[in-house]
N, CA, C and O atoms as a CHARMM CRD file, in Angstrom:
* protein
*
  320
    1    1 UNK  N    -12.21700  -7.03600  -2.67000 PROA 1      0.00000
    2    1 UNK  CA   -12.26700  -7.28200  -1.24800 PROA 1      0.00000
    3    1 UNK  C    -12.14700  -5.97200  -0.48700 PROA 1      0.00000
    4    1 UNK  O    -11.61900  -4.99300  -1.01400 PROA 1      0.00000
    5    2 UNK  N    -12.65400  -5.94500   0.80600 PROA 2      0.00000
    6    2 UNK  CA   -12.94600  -4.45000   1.45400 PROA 2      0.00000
    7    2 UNK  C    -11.28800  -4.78400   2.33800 PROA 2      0.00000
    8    2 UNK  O    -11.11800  -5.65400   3.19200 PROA 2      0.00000
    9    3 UNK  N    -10.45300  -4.01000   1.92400 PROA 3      0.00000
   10    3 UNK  CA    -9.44900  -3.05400   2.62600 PROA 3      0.00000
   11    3 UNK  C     -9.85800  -3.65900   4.21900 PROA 3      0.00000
   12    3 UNK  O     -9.49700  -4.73400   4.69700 PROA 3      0.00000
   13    4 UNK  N    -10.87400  -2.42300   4.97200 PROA 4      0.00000
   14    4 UNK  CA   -10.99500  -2.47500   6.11400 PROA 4      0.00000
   15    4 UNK  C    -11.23400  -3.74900   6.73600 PROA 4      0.00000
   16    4 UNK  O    -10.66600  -3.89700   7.81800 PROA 4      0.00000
   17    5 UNK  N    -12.18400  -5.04400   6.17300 PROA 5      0.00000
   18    5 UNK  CA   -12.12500  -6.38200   6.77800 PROA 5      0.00000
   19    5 UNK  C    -10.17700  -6.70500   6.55600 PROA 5      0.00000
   20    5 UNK  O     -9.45000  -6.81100   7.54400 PROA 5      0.00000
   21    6 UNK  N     -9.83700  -6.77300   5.64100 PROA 6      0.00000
   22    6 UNK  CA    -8.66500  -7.46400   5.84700 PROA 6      0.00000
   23    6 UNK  C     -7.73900  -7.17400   6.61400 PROA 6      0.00000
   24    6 UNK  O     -7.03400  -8.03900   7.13300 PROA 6      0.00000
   25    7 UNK  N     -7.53800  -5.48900   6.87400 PROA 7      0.00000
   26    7 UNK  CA    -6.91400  -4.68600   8.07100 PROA 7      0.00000
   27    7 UNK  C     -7.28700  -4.70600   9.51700 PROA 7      0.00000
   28    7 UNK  O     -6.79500  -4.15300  10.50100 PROA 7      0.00000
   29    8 UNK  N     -8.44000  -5.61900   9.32800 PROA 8      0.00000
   30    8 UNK  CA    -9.09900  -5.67300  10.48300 PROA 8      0.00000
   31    8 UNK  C     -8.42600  -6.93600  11.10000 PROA 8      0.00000
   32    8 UNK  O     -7.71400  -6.92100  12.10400 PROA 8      0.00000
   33    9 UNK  N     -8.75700  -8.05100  10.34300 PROA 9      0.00000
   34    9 UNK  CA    -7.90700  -9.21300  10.81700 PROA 9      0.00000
   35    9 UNK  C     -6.84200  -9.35800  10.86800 PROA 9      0.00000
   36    9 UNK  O     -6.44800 -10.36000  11.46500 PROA 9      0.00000
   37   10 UNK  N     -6.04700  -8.61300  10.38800 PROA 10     0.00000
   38   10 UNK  CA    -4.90500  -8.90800  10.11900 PROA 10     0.00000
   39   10 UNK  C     -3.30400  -8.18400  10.79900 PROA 10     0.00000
   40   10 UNK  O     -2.21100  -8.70900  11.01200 PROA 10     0.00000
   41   11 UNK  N     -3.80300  -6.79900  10.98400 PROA 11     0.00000
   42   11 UNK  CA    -3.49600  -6.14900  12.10100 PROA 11     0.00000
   43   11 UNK  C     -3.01500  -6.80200  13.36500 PROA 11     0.00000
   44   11 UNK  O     -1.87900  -6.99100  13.80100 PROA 11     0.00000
   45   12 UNK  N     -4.23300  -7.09800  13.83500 PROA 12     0.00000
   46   12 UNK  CA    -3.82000  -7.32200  15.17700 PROA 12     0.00000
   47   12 UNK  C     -2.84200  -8.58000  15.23200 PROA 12     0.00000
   48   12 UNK  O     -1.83400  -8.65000  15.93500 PROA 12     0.00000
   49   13 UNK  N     -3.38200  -9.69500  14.24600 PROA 13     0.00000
   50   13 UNK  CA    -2.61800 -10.58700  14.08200 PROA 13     0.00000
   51   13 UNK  C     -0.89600 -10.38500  14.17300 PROA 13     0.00000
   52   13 UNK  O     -0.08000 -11.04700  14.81400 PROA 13     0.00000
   53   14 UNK  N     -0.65100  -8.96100  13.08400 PROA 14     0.00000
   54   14 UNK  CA     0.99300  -9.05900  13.30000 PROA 14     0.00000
   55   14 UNK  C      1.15800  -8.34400  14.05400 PROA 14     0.00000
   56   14 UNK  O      2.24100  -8.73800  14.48600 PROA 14     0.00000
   57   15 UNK  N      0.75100  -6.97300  14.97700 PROA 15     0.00000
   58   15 UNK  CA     1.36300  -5.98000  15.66400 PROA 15     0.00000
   59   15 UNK  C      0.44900  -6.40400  16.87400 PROA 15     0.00000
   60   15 UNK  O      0.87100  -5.77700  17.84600 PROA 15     0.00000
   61   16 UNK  N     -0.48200  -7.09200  17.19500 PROA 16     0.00000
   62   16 UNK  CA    -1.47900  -7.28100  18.66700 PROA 16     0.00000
   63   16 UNK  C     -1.53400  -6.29900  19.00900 PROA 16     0.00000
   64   16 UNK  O     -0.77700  -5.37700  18.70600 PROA 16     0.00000
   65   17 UNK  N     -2.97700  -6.25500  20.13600 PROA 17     0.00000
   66   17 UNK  CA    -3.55600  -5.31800  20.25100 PROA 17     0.00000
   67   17 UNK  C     -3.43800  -3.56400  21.32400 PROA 17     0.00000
   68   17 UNK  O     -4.12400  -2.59300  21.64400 PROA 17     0.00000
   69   18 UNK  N     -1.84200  -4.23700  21.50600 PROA 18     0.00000
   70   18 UNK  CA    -1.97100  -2.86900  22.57800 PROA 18     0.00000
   71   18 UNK  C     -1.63800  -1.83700  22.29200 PROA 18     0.00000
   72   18 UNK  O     -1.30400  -1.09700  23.21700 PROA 18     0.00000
   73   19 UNK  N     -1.56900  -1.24600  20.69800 PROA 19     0.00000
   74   19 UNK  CA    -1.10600  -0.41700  19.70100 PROA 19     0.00000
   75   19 UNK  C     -1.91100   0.01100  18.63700 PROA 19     0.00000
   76   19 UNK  O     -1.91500   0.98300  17.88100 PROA 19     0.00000
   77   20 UNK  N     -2.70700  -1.16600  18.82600 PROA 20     0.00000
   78   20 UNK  CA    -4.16400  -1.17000  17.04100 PROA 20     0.00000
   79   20 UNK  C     -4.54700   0.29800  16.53700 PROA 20     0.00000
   80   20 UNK  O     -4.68100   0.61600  15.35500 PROA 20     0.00000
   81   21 UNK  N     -4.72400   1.27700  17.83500 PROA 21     0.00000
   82   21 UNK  CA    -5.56900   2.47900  17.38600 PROA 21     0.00000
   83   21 UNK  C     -4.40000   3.22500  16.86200 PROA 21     0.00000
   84   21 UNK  O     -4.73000   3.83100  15.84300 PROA 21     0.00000
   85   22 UNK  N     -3.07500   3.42000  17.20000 PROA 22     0.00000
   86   22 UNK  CA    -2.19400   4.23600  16.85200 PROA 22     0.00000
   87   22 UNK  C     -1.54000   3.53800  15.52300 PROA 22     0.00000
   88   22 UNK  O     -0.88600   4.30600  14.81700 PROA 22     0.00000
   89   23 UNK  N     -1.64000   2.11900  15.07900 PROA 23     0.00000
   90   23 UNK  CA    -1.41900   1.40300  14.29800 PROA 23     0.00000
   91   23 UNK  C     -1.89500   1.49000  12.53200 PROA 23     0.00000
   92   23 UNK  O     -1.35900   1.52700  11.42400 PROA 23     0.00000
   93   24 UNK  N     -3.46800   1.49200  13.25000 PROA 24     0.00000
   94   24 UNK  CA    -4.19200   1.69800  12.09500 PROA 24     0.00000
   95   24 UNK  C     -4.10200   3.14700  11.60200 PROA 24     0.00000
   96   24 UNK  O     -3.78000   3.27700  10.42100 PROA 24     0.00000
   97   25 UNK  N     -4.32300   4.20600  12.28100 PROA 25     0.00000
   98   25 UNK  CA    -3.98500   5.12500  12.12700 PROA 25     0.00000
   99   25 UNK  C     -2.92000   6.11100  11.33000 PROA 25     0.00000
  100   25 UNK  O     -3.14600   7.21700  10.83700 PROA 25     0.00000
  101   26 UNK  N     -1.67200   5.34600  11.36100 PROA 26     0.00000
  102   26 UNK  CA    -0.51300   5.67800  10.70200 PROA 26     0.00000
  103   26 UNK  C     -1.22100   4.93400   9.30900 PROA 26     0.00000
  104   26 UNK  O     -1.51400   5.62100   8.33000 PROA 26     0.00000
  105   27 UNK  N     -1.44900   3.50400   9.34400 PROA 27     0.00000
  106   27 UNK  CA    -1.93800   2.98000   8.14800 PROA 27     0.00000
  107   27 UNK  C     -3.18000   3.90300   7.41800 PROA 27     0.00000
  108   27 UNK  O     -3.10200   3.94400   6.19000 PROA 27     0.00000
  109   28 UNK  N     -3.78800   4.30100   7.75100 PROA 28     0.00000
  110   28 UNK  CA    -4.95700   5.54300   7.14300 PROA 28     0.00000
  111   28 UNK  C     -4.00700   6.56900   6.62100 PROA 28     0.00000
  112   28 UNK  O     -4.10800   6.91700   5.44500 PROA 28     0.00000
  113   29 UNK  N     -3.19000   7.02700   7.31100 PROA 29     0.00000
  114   29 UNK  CA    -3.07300   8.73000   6.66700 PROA 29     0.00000
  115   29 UNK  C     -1.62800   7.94400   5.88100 PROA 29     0.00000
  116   29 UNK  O     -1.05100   8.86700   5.30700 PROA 29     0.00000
  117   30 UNK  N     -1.05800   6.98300   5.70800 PROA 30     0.00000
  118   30 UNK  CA    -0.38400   6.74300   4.44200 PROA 30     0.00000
  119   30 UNK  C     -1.36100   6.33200   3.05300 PROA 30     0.00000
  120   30 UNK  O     -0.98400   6.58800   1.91000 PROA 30     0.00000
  121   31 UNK  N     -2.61800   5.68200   3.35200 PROA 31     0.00000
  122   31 UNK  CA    -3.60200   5.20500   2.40500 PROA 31     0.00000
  123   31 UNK  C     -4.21300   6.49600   1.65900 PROA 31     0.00000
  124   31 UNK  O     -4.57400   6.38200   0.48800 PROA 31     0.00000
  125   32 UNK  N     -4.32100   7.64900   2.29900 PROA 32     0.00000
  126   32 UNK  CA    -4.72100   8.95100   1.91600 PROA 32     0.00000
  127   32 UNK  C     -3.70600   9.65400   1.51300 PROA 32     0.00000
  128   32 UNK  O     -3.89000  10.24800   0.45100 PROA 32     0.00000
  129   33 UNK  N     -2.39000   9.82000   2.16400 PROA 33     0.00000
  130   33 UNK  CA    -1.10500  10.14500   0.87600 PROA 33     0.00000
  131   33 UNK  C     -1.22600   9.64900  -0.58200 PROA 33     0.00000
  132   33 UNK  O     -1.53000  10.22300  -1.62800 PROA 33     0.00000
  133   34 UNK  N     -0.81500   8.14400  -0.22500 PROA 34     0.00000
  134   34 UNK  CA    -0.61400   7.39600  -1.30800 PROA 34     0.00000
  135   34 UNK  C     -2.08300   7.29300  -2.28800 PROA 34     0.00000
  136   34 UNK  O     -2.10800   6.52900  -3.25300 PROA 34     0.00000
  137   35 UNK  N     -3.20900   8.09700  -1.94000 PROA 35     0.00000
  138   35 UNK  CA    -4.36800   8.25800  -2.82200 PROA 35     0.00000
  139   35 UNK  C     -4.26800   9.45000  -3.56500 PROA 35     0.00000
  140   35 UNK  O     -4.74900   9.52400  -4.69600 PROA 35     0.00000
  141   36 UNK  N     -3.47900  10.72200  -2.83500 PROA 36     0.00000
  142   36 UNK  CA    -3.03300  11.95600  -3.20400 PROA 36     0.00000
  143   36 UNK  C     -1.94100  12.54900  -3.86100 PROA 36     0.00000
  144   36 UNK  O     -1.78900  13.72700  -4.18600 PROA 36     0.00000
  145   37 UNK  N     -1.03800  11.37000  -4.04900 PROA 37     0.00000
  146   37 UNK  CA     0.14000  11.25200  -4.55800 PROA 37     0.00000
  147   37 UNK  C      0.08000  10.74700  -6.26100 PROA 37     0.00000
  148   37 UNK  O      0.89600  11.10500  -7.11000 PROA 37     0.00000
  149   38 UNK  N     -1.21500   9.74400  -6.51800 PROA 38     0.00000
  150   38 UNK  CA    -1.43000   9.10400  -7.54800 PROA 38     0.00000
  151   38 UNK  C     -1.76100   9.79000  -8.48200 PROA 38     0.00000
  152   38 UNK  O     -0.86700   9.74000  -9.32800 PROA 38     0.00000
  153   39 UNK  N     -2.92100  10.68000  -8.92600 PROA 39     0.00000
  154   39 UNK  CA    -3.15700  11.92400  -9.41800 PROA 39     0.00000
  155   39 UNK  C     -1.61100  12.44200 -10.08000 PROA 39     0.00000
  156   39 UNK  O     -1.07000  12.12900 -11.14100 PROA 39     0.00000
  157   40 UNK  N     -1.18000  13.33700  -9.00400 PROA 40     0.00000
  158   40 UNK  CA     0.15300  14.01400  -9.41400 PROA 40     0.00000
  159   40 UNK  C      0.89100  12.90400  -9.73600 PROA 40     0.00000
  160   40 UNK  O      0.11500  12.36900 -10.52800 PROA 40     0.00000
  161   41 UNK  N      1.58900  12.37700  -9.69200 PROA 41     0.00000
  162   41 UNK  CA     2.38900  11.28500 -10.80000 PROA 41     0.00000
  163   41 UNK  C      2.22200  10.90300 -11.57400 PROA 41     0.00000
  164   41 UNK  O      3.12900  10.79600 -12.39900 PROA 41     0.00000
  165   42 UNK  N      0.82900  10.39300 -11.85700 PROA 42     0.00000
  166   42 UNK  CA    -0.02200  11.13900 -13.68600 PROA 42     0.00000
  167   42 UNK  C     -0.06500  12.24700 -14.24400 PROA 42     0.00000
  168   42 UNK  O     -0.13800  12.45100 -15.45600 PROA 42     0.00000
  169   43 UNK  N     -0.02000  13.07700 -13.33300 PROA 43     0.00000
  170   43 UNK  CA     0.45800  13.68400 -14.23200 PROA 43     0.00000
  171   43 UNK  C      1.50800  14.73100 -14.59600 PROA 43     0.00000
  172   43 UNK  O      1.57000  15.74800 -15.28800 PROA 43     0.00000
  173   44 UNK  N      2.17400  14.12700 -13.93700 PROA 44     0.00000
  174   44 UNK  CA     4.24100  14.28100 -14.04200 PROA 44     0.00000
  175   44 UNK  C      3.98500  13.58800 -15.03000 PROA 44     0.00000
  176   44 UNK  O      3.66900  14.14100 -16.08400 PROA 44     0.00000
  177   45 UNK  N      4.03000  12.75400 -14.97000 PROA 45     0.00000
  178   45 UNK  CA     4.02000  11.65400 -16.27700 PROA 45     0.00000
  179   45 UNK  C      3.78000  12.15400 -17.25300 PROA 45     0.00000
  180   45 UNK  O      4.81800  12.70300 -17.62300 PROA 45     0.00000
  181   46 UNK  N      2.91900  12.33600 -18.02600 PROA 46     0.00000
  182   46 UNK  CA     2.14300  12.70000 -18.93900 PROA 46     0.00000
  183   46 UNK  C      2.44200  14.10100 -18.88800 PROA 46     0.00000
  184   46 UNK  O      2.39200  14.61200 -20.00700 PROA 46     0.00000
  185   47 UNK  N      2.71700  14.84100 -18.02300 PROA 47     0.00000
  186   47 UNK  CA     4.13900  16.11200 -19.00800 PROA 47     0.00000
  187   47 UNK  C      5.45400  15.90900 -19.26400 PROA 47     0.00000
  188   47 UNK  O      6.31900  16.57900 -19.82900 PROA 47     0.00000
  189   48 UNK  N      5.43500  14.99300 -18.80700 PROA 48     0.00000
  190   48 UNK  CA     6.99700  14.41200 -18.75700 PROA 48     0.00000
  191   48 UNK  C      7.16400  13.91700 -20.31400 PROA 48     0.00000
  192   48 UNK  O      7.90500  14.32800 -21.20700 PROA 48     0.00000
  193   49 UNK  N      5.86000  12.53000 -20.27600 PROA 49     0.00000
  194   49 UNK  CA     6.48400  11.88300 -21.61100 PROA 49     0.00000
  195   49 UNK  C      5.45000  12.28700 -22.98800 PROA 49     0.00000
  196   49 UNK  O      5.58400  12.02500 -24.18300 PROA 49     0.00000
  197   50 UNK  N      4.59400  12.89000 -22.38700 PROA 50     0.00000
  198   50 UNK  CA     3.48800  13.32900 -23.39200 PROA 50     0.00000
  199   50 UNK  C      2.56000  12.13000 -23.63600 PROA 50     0.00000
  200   50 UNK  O      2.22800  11.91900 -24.80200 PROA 50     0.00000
  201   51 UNK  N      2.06700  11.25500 -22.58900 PROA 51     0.00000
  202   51 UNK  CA     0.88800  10.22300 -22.59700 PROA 51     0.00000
  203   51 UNK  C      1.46600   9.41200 -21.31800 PROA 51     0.00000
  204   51 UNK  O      2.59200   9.30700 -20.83200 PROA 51     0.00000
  205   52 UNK  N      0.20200   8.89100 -20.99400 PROA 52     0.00000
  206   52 UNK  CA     0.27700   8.03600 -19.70300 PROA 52     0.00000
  207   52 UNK  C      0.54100   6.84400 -20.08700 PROA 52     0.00000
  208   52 UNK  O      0.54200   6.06300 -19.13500 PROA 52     0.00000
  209   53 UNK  N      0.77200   6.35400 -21.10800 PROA 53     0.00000
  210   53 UNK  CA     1.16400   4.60800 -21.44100 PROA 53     0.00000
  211   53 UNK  C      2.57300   4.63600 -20.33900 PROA 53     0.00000
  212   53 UNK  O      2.47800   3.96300 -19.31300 PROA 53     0.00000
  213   54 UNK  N      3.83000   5.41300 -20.58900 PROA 54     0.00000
  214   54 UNK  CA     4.86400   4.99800 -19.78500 PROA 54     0.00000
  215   54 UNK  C      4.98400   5.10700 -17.90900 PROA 54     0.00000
  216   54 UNK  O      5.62100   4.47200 -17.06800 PROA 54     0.00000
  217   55 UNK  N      4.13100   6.11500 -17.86000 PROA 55     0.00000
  218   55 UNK  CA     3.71400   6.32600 -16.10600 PROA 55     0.00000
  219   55 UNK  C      2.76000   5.00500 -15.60800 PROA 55     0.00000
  220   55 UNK  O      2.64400   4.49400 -14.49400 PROA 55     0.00000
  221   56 UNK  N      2.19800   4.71200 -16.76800 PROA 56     0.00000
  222   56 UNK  CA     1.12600   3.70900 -16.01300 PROA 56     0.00000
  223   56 UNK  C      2.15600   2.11100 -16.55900 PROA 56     0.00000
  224   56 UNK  O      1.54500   1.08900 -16.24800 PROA 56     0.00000
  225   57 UNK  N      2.80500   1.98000 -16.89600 PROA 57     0.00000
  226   57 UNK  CA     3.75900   0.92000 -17.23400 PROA 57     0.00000
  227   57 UNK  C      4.82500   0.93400 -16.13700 PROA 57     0.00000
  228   57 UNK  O      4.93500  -0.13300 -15.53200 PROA 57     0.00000
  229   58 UNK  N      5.52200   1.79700 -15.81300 PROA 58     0.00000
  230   58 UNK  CA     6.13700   1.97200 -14.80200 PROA 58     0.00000
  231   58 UNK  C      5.45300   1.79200 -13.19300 PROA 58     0.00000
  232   58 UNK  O      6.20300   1.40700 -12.29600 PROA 58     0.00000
  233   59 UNK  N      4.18400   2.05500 -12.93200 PROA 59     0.00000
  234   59 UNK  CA     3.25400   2.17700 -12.11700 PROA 59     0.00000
  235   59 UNK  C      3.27600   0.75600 -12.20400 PROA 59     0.00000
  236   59 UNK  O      3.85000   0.16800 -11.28800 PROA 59     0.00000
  237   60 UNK  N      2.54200  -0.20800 -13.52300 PROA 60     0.00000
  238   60 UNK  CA     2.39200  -1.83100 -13.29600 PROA 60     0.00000
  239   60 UNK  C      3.26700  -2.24900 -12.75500 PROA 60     0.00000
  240   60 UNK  O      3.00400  -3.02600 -11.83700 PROA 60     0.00000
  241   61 UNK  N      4.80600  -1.93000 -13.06900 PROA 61     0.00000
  242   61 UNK  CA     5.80600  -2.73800 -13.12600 PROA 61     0.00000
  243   61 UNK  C      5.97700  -2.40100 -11.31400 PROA 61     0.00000
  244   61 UNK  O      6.45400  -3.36100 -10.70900 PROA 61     0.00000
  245   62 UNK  N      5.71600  -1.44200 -10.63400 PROA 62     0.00000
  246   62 UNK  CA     6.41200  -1.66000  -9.28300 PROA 62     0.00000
  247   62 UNK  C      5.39200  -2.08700  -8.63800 PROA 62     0.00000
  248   62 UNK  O      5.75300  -2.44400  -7.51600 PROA 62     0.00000
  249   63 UNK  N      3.97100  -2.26600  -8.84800 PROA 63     0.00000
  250   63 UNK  CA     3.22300  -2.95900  -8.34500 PROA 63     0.00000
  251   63 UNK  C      2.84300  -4.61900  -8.55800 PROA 63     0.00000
  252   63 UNK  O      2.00300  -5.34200  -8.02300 PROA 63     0.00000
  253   64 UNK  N      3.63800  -4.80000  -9.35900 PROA 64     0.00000
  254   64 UNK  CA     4.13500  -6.18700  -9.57600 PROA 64     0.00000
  255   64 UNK  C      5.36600  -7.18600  -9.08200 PROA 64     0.00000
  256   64 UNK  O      5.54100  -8.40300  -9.02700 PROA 64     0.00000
  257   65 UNK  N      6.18800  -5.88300  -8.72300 PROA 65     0.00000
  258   65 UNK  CA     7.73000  -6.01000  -7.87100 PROA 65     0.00000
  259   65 UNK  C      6.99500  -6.00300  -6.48500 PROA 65     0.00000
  260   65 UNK  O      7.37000  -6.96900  -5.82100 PROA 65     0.00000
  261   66 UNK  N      6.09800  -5.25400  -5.85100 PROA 66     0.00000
  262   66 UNK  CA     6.04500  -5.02900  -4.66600 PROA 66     0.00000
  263   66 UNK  C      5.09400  -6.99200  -4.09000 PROA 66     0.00000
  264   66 UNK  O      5.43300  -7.83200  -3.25600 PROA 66     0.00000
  265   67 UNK  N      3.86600  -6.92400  -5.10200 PROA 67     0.00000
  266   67 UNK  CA     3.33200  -8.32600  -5.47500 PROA 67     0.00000
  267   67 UNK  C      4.37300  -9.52900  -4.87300 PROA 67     0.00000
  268   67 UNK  O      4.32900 -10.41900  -4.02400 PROA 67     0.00000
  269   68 UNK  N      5.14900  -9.08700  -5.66900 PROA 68     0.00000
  270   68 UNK  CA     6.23200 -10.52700  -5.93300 PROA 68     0.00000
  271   68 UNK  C      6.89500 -10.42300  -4.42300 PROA 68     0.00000
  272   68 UNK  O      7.41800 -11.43600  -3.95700 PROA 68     0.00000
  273   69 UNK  N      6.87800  -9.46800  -3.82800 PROA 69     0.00000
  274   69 UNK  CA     7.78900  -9.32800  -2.81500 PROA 69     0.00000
  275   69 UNK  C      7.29000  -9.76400  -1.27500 PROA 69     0.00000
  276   69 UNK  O      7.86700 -10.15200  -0.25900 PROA 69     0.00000
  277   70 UNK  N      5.88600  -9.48400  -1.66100 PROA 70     0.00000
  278   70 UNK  CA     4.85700 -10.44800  -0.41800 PROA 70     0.00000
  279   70 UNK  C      4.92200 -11.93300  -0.42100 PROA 70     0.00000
  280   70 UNK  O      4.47700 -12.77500   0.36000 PROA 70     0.00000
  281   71 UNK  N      5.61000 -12.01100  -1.53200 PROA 71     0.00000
  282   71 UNK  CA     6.07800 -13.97000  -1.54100 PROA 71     0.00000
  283   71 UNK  C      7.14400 -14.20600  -0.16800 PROA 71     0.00000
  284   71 UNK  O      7.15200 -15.33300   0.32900 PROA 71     0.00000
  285   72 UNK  N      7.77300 -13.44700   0.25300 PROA 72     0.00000
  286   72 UNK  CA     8.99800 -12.97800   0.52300 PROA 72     0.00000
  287   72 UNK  C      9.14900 -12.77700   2.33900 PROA 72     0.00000
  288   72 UNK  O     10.10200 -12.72100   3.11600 PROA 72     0.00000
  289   73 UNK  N      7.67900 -12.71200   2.47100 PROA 73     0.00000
  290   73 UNK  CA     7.59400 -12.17300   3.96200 PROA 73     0.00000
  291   73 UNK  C      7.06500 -13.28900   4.81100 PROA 73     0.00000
  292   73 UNK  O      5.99000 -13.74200   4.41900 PROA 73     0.00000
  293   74 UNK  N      7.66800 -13.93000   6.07700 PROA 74     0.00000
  294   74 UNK  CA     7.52400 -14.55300   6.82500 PROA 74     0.00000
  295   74 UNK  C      5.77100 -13.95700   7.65600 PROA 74     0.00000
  296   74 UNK  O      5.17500 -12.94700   8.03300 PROA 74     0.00000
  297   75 UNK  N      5.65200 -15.33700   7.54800 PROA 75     0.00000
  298   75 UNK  CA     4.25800 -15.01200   8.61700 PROA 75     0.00000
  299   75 UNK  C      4.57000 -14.83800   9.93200 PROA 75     0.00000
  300   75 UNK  O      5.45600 -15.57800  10.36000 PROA 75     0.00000
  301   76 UNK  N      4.11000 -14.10800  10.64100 PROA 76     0.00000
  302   76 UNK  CA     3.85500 -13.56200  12.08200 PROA 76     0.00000
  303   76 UNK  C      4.09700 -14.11800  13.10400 PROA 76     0.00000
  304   76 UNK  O      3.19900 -14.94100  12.92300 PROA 76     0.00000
  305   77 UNK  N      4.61800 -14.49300  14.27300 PROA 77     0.00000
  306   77 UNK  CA     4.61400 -15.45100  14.81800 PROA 77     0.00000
  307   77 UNK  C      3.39100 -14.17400  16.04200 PROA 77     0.00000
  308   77 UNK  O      2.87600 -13.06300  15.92000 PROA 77     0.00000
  309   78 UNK  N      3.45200 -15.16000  17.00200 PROA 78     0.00000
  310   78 UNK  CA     1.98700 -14.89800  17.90400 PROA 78     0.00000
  311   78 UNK  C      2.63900 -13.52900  18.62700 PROA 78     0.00000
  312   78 UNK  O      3.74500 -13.50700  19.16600 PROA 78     0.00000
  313   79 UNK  N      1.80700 -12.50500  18.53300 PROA 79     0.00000
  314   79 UNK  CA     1.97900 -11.09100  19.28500 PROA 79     0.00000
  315   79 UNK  C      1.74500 -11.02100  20.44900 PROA 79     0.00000
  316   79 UNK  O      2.11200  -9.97300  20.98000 PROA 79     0.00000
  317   80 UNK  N      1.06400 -12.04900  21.33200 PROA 80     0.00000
  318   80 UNK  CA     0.73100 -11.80000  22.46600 PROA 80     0.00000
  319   80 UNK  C      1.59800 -12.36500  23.52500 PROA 80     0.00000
  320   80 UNK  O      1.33600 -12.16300  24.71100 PROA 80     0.00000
């Protein structure tokens, strides 16, 4: 699924619209950290433990915690 449709709808939905551009924005340049960050933690990893099986196991496991944790979050009530 495209990122940008779902940020699109969904956005405004929880924060409404009199913020969207400064909104999304912060959301972009964390999406480009967190794209720049991934790299180097592979490979910390993999000098660390000498193979990526435990970086990328550790990697599943908090993206499975974070998963589980969207169970967790109340829907939005109306922004406007």
């Amino acid at each position: 699924m495209n990122t940008r449709a779902i940020s699109s709808a969904t956005y405004p939905r929880w924060f409404g619209t009199a913020h969207i551009a400064s909104i999304m924005g912060i959301a972009a340049s964390i999406m480009v950290g967190a794209s720049a960050t991934g790299p180097l933690l592979l490979s910390l990893g993999n000098d660390a433990f000498g193979s990526y099986t435990p970086i990328l196991l550790l990697g599943s496991a908090v993206t499975l915690a974070v998963a589980a944790a969207t169970a967790l979050v109340k829907p939005p009530r109306a922004a406007f």
